[in-house]
N, C-alpha and C positions, 0 to 999 in steps of 0.2 A: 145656629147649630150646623154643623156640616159632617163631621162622622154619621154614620148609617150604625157602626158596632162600637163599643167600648175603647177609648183609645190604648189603657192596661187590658192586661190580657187577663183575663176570666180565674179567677179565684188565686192572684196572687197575692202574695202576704204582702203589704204593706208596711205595717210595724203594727206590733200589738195586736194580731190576728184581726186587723181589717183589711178588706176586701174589695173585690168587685165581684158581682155577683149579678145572676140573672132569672127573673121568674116566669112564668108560661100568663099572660093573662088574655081571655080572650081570641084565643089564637097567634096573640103575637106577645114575645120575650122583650120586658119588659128589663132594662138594666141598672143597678144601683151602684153608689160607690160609698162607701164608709166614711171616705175620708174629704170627698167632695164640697161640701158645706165650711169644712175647716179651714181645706184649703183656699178657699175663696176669699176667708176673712184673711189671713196669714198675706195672701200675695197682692193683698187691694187689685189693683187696675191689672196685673200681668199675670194671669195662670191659664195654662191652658185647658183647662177643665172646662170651661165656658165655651168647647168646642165638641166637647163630649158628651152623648148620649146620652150617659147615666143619669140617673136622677137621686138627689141626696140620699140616702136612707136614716 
């Protein structure tokens, strides 16, 4: 991982009103993406989500 923050910016539409989005936990903002997991299967070996913060939802 090498982003610190979301590599999408905070509450864009993606398609189909998924997201990325962010929650308070613990003191610290915890970030998820909607569409993450998906796209992981979709791009096998090349996405770059595998460099971003978020964590599935």
């Amino acid at each position: 991982m090498i982003a610190k923050r979301p590599l999408h910016p905070i509450e864009i539409d993606m398609h189909n009103g998924k997201t990325v989005f962010g929650e308070e936990k613990d003191g610290e903002t915890v970030y998820y993406c909607d569409i993450k997991e998906e796209q992981s299967k979709i791009a096998k070996d090349y996405y770059t989500c595998q460099y971003c913060v978020c964590k599935p939802s």
